[in-house]
Residue frames relative to the residue before (quaternion, step in Angstrom):
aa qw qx qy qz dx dy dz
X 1.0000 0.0000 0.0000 0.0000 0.00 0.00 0.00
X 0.4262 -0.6329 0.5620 0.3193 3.72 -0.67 1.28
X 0.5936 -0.4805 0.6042 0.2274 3.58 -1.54 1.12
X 0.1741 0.8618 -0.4118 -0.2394 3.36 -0.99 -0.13
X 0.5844 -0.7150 0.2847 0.2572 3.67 -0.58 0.96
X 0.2374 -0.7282 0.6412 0.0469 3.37 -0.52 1.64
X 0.7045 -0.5547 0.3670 0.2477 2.93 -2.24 1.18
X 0.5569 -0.3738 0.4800 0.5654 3.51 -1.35 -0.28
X 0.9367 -0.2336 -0.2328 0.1179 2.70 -1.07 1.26
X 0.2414 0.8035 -0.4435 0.3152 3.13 0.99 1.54
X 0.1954 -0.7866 0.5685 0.1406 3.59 -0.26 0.64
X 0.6755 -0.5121 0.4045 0.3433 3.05 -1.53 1.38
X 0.1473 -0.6256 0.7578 -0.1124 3.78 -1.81 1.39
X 0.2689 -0.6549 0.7010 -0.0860 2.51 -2.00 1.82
X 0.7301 -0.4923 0.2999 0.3671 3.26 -1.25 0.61
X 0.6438 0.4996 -0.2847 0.5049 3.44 1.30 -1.01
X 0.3427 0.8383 -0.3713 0.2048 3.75 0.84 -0.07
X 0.0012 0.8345 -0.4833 -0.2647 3.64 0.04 -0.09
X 0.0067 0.8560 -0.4799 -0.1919 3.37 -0.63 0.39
X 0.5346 -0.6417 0.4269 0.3466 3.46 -0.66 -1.45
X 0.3601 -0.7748 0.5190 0.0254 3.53 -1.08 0.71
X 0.7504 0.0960 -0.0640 0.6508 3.69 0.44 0.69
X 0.7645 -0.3970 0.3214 0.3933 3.55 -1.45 -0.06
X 0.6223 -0.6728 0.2857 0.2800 3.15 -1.34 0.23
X 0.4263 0.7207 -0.2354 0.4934 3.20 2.27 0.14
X 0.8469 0.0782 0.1747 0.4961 2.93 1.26 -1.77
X 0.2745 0.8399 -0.2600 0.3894 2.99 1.55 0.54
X 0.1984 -0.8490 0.4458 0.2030 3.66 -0.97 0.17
X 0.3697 -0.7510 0.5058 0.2087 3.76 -0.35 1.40
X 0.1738 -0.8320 0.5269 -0.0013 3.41 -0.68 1.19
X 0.3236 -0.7834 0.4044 0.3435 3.69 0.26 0.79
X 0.7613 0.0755 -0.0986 0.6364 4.34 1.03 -0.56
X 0.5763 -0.4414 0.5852 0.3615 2.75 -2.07 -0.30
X 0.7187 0.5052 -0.3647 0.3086 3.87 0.29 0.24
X 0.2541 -0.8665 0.4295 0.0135 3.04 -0.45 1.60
X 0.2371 -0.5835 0.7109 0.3128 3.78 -1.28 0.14
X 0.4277 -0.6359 0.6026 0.2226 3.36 -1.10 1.56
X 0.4842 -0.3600 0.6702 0.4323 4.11 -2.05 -0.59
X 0.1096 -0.6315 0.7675 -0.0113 3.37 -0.88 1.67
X 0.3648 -0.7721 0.4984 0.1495 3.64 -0.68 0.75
X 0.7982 0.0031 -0.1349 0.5870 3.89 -0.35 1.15
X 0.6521 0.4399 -0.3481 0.5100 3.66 1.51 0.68
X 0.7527 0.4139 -0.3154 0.4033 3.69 0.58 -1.11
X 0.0036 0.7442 -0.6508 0.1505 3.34 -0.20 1.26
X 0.5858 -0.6200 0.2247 0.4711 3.75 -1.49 0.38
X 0.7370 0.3795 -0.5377 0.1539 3.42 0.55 0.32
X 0.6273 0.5019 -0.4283 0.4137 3.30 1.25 -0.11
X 0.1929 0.6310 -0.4551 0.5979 3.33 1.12 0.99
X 0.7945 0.3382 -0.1000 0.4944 3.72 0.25 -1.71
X 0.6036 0.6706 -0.1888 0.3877 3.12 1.00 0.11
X 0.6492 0.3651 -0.1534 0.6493 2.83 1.28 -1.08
X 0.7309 0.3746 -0.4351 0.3691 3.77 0.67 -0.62
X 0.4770 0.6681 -0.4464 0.3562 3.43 1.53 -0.23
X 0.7232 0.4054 -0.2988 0.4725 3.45 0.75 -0.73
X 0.8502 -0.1616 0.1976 0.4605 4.20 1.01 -0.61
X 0.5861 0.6224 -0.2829 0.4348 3.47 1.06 -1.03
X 0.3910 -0.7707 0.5017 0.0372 2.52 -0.90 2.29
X 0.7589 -0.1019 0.0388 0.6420 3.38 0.96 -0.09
X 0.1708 -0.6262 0.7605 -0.0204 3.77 -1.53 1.61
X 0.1774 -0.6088 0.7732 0.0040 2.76 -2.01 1.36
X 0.5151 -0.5348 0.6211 0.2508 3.75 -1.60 1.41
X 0.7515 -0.3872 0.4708 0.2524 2.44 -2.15 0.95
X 0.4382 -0.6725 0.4394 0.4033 3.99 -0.95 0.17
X 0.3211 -0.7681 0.5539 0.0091 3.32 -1.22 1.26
X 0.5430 -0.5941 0.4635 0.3705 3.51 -0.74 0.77
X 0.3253 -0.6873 0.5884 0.2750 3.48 -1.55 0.38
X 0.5763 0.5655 -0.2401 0.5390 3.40 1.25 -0.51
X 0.4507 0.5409 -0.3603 0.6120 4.00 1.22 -0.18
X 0.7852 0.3977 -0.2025 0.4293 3.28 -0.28 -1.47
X 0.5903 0.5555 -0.3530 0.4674 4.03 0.94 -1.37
X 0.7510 0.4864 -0.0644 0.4420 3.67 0.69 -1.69
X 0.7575 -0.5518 0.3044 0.1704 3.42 1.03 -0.26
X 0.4262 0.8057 -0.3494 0.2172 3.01 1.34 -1.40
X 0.1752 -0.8883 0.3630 0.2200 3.07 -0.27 1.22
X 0.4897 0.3645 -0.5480 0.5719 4.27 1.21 -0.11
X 0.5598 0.4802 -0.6297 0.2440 3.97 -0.47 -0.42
X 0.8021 0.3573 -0.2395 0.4142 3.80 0.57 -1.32
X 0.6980 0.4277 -0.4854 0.3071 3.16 1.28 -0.03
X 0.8497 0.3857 -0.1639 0.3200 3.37 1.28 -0.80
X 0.6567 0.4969 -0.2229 0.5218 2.98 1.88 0.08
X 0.5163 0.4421 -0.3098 0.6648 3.40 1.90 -0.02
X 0.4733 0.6711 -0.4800 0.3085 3.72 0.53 0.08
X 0.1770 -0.7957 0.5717 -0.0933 3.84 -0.14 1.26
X 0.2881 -0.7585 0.5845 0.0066 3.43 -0.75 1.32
X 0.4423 -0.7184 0.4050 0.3527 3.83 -0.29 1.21
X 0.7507 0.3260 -0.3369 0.4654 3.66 0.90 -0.90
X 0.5367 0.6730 -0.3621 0.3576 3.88 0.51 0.12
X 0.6193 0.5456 -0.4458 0.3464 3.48 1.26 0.51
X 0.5588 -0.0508 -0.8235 -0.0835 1.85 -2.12 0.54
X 0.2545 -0.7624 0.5949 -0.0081 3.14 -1.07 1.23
X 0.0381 -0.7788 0.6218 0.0730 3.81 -0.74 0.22
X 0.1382 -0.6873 0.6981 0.1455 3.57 -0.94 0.86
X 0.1352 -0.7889 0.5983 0.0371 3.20 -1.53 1.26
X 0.3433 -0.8632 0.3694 0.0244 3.34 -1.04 1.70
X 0.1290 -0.8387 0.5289 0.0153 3.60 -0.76 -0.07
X 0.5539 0.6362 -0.4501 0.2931 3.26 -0.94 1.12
X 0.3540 -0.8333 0.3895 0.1693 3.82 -0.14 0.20
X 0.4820 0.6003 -0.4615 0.4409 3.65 1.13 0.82
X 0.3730 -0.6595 0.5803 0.2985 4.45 -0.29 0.62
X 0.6141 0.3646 -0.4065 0.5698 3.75 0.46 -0.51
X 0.7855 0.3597 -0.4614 0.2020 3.09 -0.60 -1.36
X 0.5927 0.7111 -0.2161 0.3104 3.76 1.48 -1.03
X 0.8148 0.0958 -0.2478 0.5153 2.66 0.79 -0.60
X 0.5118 0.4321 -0.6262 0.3991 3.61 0.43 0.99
X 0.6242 0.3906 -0.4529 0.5026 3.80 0.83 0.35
X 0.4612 0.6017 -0.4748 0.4470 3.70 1.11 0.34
X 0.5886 0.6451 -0.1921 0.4478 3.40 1.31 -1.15
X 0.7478 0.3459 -0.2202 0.5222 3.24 0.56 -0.95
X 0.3757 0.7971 -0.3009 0.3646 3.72 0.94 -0.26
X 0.6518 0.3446 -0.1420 0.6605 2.89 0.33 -2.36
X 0.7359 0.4056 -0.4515 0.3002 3.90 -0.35 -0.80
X 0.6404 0.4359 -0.3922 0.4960 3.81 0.79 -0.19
X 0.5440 -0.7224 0.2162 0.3680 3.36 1.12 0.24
X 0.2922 0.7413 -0.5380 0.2752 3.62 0.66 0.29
X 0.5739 -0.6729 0.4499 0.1241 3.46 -1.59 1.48
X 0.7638 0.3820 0.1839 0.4868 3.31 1.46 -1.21
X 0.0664 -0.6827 0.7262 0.0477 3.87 -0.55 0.63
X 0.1929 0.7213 -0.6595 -0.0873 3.30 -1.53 0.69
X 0.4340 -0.7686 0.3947 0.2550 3.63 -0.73 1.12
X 0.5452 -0.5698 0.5456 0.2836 4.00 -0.75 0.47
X 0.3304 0.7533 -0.5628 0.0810 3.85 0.16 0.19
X 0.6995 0.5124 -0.2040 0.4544 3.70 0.86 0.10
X 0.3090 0.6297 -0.5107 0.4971 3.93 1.08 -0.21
X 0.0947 -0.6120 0.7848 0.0245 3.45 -1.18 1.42
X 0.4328 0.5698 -0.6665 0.2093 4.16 0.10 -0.11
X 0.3780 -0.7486 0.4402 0.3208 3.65 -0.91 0.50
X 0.6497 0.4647 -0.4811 0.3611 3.72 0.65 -0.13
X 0.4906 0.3927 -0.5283 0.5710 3.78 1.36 0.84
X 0.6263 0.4729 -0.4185 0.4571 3.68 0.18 -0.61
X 0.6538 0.5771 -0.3502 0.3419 3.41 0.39 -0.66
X 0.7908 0.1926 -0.2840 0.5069 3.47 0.99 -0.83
X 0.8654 -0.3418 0.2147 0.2969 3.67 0.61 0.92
X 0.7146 0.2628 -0.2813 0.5841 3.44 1.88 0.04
X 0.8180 0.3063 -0.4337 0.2214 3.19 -1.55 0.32
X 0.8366 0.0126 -0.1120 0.5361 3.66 -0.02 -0.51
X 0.4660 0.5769 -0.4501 0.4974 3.68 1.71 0.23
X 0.5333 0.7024 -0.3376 0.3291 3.57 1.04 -0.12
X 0.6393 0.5734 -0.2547 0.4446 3.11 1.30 -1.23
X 0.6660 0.5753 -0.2294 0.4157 3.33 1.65 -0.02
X 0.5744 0.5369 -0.0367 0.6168 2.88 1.84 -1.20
X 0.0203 0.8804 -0.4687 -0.0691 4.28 0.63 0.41
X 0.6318 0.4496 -0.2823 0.5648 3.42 1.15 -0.91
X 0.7783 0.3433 -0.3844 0.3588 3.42 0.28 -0.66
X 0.6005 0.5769 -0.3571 0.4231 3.47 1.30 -0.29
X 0.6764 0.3402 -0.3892 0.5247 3.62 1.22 -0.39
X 0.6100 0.4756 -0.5240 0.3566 3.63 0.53 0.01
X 0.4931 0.5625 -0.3805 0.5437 3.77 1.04 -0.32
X 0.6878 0.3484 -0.3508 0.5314 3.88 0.35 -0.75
X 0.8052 0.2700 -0.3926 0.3530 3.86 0.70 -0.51
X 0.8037 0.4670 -0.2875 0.2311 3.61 1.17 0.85
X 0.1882 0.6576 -0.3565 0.6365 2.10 2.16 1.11
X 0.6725 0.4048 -0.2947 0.5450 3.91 0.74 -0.42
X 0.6884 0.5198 -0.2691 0.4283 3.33 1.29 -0.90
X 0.8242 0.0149 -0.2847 0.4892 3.39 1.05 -0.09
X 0.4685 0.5769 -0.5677 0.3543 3.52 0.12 0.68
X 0.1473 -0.7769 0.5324 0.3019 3.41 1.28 -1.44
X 0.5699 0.5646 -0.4688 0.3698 3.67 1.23 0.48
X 0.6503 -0.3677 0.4536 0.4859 3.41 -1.40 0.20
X 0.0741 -0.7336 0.6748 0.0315 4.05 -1.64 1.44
X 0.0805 -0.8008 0.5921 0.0408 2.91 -1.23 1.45
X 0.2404 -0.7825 0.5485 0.1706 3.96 -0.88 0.56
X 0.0465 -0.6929 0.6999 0.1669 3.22 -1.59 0.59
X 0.1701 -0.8472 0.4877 -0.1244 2.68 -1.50 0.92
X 0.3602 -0.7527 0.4886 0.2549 3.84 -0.56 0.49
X 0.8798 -0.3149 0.2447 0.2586 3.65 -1.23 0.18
X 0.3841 -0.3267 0.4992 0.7046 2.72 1.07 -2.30
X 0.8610 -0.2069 0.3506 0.3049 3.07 -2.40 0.07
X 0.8313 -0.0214 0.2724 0.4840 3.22 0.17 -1.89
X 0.6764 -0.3599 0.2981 0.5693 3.75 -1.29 -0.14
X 0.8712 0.0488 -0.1976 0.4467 3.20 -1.83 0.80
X 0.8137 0.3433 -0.4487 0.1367 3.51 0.19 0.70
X 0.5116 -0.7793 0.3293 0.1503 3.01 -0.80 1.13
X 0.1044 0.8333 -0.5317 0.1092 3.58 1.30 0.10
X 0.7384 0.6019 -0.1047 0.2855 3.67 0.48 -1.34
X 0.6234 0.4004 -0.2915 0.6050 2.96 1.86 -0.63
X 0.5138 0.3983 -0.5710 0.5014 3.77 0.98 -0.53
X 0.6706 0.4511 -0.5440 0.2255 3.78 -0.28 -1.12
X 0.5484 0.7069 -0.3310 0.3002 3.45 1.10 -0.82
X 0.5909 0.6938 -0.1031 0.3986 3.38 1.32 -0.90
X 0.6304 0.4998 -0.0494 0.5919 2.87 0.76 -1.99
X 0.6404 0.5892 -0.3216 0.3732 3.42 0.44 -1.21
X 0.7387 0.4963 -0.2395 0.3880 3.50 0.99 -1.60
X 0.5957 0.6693 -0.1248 0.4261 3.14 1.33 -2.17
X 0.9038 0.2776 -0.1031 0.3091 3.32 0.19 -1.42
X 0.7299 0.3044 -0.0122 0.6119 3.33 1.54 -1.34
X 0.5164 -0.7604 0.3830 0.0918 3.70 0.66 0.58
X 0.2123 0.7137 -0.5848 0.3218 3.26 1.55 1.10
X 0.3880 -0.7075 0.5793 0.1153 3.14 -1.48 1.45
X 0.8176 -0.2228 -0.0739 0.5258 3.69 1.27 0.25
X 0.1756 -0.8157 0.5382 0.1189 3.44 -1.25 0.32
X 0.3148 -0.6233 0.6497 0.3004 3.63 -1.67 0.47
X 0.0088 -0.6241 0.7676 0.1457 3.22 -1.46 0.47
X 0.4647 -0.5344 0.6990 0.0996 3.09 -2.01 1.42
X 0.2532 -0.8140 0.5038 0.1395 3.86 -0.22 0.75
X 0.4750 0.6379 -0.3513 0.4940 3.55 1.55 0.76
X 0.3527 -0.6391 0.5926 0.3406 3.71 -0.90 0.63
X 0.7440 -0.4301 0.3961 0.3234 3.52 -1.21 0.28
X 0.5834 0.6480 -0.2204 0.4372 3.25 1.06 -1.07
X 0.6287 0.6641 -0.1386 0.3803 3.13 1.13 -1.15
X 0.1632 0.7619 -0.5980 -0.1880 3.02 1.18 -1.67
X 0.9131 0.3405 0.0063 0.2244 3.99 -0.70 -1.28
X 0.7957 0.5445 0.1625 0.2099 1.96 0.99 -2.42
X 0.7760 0.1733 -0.0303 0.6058 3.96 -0.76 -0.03
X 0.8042 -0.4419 0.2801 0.2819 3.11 -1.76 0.92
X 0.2086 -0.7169 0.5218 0.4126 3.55 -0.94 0.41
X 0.6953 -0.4595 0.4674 0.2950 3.31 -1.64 -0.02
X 0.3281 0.8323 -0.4453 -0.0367 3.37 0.84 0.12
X 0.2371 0.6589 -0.5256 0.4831 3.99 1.45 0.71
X 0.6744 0.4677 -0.3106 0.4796 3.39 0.69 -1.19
X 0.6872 0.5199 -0.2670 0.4314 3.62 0.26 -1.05
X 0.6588 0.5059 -0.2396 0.5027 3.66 0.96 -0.71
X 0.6318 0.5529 -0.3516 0.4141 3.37 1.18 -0.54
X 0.5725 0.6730 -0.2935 0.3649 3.22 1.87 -1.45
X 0.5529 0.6522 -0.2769 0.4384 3.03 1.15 -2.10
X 0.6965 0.4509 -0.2493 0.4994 4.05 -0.11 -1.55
X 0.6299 0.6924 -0.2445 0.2531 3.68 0.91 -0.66
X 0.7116 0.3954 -0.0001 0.5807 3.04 0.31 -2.21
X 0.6227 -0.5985 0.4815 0.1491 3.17 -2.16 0.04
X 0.6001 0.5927 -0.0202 0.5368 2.55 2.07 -1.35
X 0.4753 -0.4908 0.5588 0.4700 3.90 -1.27 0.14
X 0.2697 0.5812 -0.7645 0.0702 3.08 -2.09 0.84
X 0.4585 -0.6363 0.6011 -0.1534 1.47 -2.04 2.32
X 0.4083 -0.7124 0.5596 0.1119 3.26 -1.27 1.28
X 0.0766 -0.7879 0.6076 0.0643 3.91 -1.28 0.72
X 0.6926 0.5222 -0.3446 0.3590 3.48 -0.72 -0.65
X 0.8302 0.1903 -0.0978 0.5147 3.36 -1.54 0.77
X 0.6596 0.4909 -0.3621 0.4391 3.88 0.74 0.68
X 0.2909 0.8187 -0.4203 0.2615 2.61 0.10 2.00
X 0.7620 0.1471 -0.3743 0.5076 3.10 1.47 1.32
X 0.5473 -0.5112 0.2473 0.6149 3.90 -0.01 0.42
X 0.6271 0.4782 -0.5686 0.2337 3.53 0.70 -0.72
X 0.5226 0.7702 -0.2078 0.3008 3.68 1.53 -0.81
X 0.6349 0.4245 -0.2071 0.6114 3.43 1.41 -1.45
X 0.6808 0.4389 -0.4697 0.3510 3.32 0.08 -1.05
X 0.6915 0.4848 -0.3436 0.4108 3.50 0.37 -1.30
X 0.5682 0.6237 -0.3746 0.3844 3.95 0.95 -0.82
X 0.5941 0.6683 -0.1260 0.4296 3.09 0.86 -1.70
X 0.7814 0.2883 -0.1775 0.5243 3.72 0.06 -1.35
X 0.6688 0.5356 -0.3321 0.3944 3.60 1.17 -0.81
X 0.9177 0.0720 -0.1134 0.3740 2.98 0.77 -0.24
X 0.5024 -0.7107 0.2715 0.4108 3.23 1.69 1.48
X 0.1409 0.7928 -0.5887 0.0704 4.03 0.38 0.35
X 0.2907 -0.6568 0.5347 0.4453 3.58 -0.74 0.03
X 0.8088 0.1059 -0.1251 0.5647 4.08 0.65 -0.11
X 0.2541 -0.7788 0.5280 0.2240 3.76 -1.81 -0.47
X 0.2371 -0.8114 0.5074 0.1671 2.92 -0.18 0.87
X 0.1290 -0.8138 0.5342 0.1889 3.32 -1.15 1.07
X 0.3066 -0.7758 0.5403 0.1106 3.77 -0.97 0.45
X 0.9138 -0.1104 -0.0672 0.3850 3.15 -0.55 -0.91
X 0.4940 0.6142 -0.3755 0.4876 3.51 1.84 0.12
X 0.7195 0.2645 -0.4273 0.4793 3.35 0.66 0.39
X 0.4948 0.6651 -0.5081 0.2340 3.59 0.63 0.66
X 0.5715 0.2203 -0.3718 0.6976 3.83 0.24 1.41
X 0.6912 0.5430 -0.2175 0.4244 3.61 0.56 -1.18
X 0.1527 0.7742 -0.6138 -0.0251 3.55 0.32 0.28
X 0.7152 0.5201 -0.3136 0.3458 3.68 1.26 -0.49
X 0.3739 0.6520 -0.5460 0.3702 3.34 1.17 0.77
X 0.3409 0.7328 -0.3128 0.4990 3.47 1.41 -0.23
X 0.7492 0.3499 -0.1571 0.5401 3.53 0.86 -1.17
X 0.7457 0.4516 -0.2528 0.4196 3.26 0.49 -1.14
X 0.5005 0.3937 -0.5012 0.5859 4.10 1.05 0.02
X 0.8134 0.3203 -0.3771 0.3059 3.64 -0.15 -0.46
X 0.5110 -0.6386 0.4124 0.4012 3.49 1.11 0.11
X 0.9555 0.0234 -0.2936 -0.0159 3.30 0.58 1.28
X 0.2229 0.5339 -0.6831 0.4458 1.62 -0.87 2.74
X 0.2695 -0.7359 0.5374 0.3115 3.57 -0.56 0.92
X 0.9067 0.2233 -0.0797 0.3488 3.23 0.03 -1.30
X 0.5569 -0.6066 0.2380 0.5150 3.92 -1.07 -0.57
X 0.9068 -0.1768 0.2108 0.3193 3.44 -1.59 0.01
X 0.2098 -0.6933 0.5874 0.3609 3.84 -0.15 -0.07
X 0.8280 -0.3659 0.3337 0.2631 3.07 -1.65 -0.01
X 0.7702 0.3148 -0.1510 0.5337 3.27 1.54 -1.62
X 0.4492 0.7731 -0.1819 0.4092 3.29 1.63 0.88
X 0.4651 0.3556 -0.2190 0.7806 2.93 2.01 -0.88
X 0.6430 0.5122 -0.4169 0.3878 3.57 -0.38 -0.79
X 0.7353 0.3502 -0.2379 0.5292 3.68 0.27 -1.23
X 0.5411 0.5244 -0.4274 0.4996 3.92 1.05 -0.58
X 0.5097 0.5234 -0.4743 0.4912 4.08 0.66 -1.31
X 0.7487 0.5586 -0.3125 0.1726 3.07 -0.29 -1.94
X 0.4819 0.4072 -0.4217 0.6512 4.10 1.40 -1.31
X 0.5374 0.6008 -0.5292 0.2648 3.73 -0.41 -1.40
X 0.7388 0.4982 -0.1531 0.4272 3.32 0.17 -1.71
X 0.5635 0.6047 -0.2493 0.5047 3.71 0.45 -1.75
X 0.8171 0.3440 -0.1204 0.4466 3.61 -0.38 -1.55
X 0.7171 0.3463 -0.3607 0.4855 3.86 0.99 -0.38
X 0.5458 0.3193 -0.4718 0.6145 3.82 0.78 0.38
X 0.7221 0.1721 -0.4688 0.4787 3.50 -0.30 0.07
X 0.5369 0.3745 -0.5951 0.4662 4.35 0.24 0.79
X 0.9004 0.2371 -0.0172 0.3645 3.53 0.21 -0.83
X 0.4230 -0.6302 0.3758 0.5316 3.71 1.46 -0.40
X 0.6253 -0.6103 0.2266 0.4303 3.40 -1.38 -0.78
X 0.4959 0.6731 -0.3829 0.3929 3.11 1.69 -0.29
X 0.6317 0.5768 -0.2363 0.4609 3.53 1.18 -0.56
X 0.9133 0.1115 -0.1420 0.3650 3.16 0.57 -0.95
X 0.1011 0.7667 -0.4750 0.4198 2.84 1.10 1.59
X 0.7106 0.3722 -0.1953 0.5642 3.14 1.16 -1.49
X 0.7795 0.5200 -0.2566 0.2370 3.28 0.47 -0.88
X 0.4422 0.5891 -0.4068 0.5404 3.49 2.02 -0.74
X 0.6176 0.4651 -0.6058 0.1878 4.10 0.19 -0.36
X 0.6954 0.5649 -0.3635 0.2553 3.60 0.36 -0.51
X 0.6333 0.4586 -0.3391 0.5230 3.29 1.67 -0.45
X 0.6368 0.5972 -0.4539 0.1784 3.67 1.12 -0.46
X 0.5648 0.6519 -0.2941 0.4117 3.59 1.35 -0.47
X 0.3931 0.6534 -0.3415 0.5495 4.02 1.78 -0.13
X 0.7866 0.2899 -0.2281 0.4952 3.36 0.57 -1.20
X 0.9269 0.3145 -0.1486 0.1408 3.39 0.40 -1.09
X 0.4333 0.6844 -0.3501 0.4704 2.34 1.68 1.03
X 0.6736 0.4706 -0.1809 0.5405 2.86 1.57 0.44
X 0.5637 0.5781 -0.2497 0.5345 2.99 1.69 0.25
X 0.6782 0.3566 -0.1051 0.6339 3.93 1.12 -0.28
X 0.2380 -0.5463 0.7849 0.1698 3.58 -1.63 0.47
X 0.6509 0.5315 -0.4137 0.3503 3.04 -0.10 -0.93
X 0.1828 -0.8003 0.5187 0.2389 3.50 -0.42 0.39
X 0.4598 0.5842 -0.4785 0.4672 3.67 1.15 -0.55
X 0.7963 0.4647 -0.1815 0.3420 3.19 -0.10 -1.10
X 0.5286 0.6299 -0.3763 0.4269 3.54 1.16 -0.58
X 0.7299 0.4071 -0.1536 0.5272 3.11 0.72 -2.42
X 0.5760 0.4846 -0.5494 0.3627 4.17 0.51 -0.12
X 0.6006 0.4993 -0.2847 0.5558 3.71 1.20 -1.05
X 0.6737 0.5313 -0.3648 0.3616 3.41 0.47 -0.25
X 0.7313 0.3385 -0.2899 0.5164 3.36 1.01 -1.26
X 0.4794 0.7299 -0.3102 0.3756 3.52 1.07 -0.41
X 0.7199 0.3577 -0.1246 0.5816 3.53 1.14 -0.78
X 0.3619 0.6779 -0.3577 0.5307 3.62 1.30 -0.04
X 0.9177 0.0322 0.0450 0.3934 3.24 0.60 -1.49
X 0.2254 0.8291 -0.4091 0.3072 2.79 1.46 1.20
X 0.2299 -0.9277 0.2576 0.1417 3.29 0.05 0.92
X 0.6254 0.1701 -0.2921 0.7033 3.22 1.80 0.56
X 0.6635 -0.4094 0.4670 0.4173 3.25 -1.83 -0.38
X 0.5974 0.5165 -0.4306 0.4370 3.61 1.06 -0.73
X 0.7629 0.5340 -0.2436 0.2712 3.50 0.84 -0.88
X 0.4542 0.5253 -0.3159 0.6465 3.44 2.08 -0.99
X 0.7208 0.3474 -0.4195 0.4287 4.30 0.31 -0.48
X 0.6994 0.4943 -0.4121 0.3109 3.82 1.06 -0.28
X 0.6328 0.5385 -0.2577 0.4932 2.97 1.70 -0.03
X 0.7063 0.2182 -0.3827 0.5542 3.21 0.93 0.17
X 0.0953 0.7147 -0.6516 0.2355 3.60 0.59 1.12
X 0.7207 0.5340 -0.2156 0.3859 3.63 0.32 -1.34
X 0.6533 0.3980 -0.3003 0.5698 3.29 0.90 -0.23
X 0.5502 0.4280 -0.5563 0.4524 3.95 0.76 0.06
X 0.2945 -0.7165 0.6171 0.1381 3.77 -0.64 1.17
């Protein structure tokens, strides 16, 4: 692992580290360096509570329309502005590509009580690109820093941005926006995804690139993508001097990777661990949504767990399709009776 060369006077940081986000007036004290990334149609407040239950020094929400929140919408503010008391620091992360509308849905934010604003600049899905925000931003600089400076302008909280590379191969648009972002609009920190847009998922990040950012800016930057086991962050992290990681999809079932970056936890979950983990999972999605709701909605999280609960693979993918079509909550828990040891 390449060594890597801290600023005049920075001393050498560990995941367990606490640092800080914004000024020392107005700023936010962050107790580590291990983040819950914006999981998009997933990070709600309890898998939010989740992750800080297990370590997470700070959890950012799934991304939330700015134009929802401006307009009212009345499940967005209730279920996506919902803030758990023990889940702070908490950041709610936005998206959209209007200066007004932003920063009157910045406004309403801070009032639901969030610590944090972060802005969506990186979403490659095209029916967001399409109307002009996230990764269409990286195209669009002025309009992306005037969004980052009215989002600060009305919430009055510390604004952070995440962000991708660029568009496509070799372009770097994303790191100027990065810049501008600091310089002009007064973001107190940013993640870069070391992936062009193009990419969405896929192929190695760039994380040489991301180190360059890190050595760059004034500000902390945090590194995402492709971190999907501690052996993954840790090595991200040191490679490229970040001030934090953000984790994403490797901690979905896995809340105990959470443990295992901070050192404690050596090894994985037992058996009557996931189960009893399902079991909150389950609990915490009828009281977000009722039961008629989260019936449907537990199917996407049940494959996280149980795939991690069985060798056998026959048997996994029978429990698997089995819970798919499980047509209550009583019925997804009678089926995973057998698996309470």
């Amino acid at each position: 692992m390449d060594s890597i060369k801290l600023r005049a006077g920075e001393e050498s940081r560990a995941l367990t580290d606490g640092w800080r986000l914004g000024s020392a007036r107005d700023g936010v004290s962050i107790p580590n360096r291990v983040v819950l990334a914006p999981l998009a149609g997933i990070g709600n407040w309890f898998v939010r509570l989740q992750a800080k239950r297990y370590g997470a020094g700070l959890v950012v929400s799934e991304m939330v329309s700015s134009f929802a929140i401006h307009y009212r919408n009345e499940k967005t503010c209730r279920e996506l502005l919902r803030i758990h008391p023990d889940e702070h620091p908490v950041s709610i992360q936005l998206f959209g590509h209007d200066p007004d509308v932003m920063e009157s849905a910045a406004e309403t934010v801070a009032r639901a009580g969030a610590d944090l604003i972060d802005l969506n600049m990186g979403c490659p899905v095209p029916k967001v690109c399409k109307t002009g925000a996230g990764a269409a931003l990286l195209d669009d600089p002025d309009r992306a820093v005037a969004l980052a400076r009215a989002a600060a302008r009305g919430s009055g909280l510390p604004v952070t941005v995440k962000l991708r590379s660029g568009q496509r191969p070799g372009d770097l648009g994303g790191v100027s926006l990065a810049h501008r972002l600091v310089e002009e609009a007064g973001v107190v920190g940013l993640c870069i995804h070391p992936r062009h847009a193009s990419q969405r998922h896929a192929g190695v990040p760039d994380y040489e690139l991301a180190r360059s950012l890190v050595e760059e800016l004034p500000v902390p930057v945090l590194i995402s993508g492709g971190l999907h086991t501690a052996h993954q962050a840790r090595a991200a992290f040191e490679l490229t001097g970040a001030a934090g990681v953000l984790l994403a999809r490797g901690s979905l079932g896995n809340p105990w990777l959470f443990e295992q970056l901070l050192g404690t936890r050596d090894g994985d979950p037992t058996h009557d661990e996931i189960v009893a983990e399902l079991d909150w999972v389950i609990d915490r999605a009828i009281e977000h949504l009722g039961e008629d709701r989260a019936t449907r909605y537990l199917r996407k999280f049940y494959p996280w767990y149980v795939e991690r609960l069985d060798d056998d693979r026959r048997l996994q993918a029978a429990l698997q399709t089995a819970l798919q079509s499980a047509p209550t909550i009583a019925d997804a828990r009678e089926l995973l009776q057998p698996a309470r040891r």
